[in-house]
C-alpha positions in Angstrom: 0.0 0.0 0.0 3.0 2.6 1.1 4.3 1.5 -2.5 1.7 1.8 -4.0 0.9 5.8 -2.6 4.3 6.5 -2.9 4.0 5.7 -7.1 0.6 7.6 -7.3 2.2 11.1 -5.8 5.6 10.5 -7.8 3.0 10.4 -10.7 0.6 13.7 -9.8 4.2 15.2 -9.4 5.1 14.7 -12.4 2.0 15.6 -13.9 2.4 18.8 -12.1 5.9 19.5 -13.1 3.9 19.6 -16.9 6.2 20.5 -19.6 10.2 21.4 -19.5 12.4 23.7 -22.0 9.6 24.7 -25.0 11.0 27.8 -25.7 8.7 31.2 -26.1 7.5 31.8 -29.6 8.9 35.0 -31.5 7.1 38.1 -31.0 4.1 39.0 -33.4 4.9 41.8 -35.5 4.3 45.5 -34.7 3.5 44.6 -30.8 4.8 45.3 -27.8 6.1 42.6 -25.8 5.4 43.0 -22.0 6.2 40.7 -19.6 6.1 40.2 -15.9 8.4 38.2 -13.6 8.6 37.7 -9.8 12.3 37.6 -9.2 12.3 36.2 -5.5 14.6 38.6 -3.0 18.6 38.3 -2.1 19.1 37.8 1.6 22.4 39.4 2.1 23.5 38.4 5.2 23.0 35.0 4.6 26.1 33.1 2.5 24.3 29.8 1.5 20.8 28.0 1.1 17.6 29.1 -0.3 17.9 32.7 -1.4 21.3 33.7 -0.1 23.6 35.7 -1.6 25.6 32.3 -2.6 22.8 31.2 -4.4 22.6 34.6 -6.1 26.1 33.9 -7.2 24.8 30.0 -8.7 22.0 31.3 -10.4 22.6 34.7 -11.3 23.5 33.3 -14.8 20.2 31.2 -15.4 18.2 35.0 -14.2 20.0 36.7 -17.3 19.7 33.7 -19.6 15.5 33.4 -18.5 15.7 37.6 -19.2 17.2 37.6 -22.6 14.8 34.7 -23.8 11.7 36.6 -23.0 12.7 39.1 -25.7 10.4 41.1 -24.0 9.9 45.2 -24.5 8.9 46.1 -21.4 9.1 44.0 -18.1 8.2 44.1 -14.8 9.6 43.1 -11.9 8.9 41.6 -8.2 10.5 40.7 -5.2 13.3 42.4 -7.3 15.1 43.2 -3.3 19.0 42.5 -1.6 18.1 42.8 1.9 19.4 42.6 5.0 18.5 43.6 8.9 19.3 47.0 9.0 20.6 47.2 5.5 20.2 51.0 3.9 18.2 49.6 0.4 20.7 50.7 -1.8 21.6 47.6 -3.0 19.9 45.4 -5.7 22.2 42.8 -7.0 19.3 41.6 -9.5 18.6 44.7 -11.0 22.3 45.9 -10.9 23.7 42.7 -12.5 20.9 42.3 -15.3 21.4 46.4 -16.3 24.7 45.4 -16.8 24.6 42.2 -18.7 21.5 43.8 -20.7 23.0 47.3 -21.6 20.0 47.9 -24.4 17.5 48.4 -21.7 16.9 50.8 -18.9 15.0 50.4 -15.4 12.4 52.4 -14.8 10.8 52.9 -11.7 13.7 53.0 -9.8 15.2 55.4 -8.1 17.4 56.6 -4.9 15.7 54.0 -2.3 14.9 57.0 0.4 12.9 58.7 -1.9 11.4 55.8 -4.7 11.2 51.9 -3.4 13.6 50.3 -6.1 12.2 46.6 -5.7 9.6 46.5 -8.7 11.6 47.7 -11.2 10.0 48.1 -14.8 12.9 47.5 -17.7 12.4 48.9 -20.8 14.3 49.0 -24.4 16.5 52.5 -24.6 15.8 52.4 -29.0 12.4 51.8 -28.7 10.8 54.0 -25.5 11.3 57.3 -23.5 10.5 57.5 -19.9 8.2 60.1 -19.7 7.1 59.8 -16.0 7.6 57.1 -12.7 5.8 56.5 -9.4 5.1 54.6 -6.7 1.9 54.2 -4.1 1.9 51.7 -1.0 -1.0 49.8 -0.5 -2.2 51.2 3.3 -4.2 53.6 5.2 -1.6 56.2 3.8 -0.5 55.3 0.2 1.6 58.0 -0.7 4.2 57.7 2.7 6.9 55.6 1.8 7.5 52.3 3.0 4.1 52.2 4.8 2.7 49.3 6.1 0.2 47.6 4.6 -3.5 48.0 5.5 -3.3 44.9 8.3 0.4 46.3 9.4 2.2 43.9 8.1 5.2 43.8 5.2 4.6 47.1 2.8 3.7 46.6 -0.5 3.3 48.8 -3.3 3.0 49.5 -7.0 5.3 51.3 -9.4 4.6 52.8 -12.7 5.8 54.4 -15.5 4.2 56.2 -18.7 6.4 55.4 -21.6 6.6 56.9 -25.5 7.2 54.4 -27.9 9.2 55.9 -30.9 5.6 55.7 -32.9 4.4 58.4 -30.2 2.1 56.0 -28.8 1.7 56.8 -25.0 1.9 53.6 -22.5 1.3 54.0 -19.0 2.6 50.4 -17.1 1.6 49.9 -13.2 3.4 47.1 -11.4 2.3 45.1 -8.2 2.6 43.2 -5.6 -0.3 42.2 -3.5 0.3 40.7 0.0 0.4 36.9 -0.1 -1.3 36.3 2.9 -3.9 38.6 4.0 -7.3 38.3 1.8 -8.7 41.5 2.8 -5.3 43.1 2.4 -5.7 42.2 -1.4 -8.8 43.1 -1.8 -8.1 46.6 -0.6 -4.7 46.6 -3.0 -7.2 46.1 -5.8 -9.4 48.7 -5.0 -6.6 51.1 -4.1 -5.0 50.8 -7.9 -8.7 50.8 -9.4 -8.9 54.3 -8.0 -5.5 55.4 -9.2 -5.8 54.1 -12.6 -9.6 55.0 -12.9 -8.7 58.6 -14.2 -6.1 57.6 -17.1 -8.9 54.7 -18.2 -11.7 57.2 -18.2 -9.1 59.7 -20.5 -9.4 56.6 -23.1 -4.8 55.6 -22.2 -3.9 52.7 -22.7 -2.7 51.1 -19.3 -1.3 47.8 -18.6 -1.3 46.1 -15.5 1.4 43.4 -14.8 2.9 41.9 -11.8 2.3 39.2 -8.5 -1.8 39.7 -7.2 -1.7 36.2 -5.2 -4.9 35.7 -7.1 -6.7 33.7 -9.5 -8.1 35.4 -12.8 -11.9 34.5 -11.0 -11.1 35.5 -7.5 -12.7 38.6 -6.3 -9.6 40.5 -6.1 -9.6 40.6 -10.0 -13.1 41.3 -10.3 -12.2 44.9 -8.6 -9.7 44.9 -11.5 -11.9 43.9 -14.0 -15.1 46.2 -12.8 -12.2 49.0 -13.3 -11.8 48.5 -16.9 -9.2 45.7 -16.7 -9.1 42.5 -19.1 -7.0 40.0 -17.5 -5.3 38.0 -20.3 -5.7 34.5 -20.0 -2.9 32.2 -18.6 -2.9 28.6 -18.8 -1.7 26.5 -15.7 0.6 27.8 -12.4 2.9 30.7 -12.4 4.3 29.6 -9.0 5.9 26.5 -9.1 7.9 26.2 -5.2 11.2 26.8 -7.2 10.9 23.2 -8.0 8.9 23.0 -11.3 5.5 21.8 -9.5 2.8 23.2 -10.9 -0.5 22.8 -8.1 -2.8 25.6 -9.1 -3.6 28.2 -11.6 -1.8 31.7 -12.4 -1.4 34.1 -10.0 0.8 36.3 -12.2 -1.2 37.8 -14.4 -1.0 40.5 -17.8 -4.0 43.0 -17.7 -5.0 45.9 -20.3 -7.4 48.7 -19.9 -7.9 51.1 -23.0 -7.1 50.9 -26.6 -4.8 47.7 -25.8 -5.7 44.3 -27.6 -3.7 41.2 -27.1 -2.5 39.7 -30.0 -1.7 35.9 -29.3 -3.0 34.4 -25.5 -0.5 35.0 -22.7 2.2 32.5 -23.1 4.3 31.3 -19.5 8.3 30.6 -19.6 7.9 27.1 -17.9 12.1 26.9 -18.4 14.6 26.0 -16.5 18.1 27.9 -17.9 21.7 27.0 -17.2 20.1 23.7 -15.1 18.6 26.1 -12.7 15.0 27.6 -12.4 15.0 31.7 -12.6 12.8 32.3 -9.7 10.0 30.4 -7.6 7.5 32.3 -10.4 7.6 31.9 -14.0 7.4 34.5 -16.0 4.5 35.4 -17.7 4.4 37.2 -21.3 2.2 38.5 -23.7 2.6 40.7 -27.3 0.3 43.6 -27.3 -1.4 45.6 -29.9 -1.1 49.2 -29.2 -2.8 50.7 -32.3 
């Protein structure tokens, strides 16, 4: 019998894991790429095991290699944090070590850390967009105070954006977030929050995007605040989060979603990949070419 249980959850594991190394499909023609990826902090005091700087070091490689095969335009980033105890915030080994291995793109939404929160970066390509504008807002009782906590006190959380000018003129305004994984009501209030920030650019007819981590399902009722916004989630097939071991138990919580003239051109496709033997991040990243015009 112990055999026999042992076979059947070596088997739904497997299942789970679903597919390895089917590379992305090449962009459509005359979209925008966007894509968003949940990065999974540094701990910097911390030499070896899950997340420490040594394991930086081992997969820093497989991060760049995951990076350059989205091909993406514009990207999004989570989690996107070197931290340590009493640590000032300004350093980001991620961000700092993909800038320089990816010189054709820039990081928007980043900043000096005491004045702009530098851990949801938003990289775009140099030839193809100007950065027109960049924010931040904290999901809390006080959105607009850095670093605030969240609205049940614990971790902050936040959203940055940027409004971008493709080299057509076409105006692009991207907000990136982060709900809080596990406080319900925390996300619900996160979704309401950006509903209310975004609601004057979608009633001005801009195009906005909205990318990043909600720690929801497309049907949960945090993304029907999204969706009674304006936003149209893009649908994504199977897990985003995958316990950094490829083990896929329940549907996306990373999501791609447009409000305005936007239009998807092909369904939202998932990087289920390892690269240089070693998985990116505990969160695929998810990516999806976008009509603009």
């Amino acid at each position: 019998m112990r055999r026999l249980t042992a076979l059947f959850t070596l088997s739904l594991l497997l299942f789970a894991c679903g597919p390895q190394g089917i590379a992305l499909p090449p962009a459509h023609v005359d979209t925008v790429r966007i894509a968003t990826q949940n990065s999974h902090y540094i701990i910097l005091n911390k030499e070896k095991g899950s997340w420490s700087v040594g394991n930086w070091q081992d997969r820093r490689t497989s991060v760049d290699l995951a990076f350059k095969a989205l091909d993406a335009d514009i990207i999004g980033f989570q989690e996107m944090e070197s931290f340590a105890r009493g640590n000032d915030g300004s350093t980001n080994l991620a961000r700092d070590w993909l800038l320089d291995q990816n010189p054709d793109y820039a990081a928007g939404a980043s900043g000096d850390w005491r004045s702009f929160p530098s851990t949801q970066p938003i990289f775009y390509r140099r030839d193809r967009f100007t950065l027109l504008d960049q924010g931040w807002f904290f999901f809390s009782d006080t959105p607009d105070v850095i670093y605030s906590r969240t609205y049940d006190g614990s971790f902050p959380a936040f959203a940055s954006t940027v409004r971008l000018q493709d080299k057509d003129g076409t105006i692009l305004n991207v907000v990136n977030v982060h709900f809080e994984y596990k406080s319900g009501s925390n996300r619900l209030k996160s979704a309401a929050l950006v509903a209310s920030r975004m609601a004057p650019l979608i009633a001005a007819g801009e195009r906005v995007a909205l990318i990043g981590d909600i720690n929801a399902l497309r049907g949960s009722q945090t993304a029907q605040i999204l969706k009674d916004a304006g936003f149209s989630f893009l649908p994504t097939s199977g897990s985003t989060y995958h316990l950094n071991r490829g083990i896929n138990l329940f549907g996306a919580i990373d999501h791609i979603a447009l409000a305005g003239p936007l239009t998807p051109a092909a369904p939202a496709q998932v990087q289920r990949r390892k690269f240089d033997g070693r998985w990116p991040s505990d969160h695929y990243a998810v990516v999806a070419d976008i009509q603009t015009r």
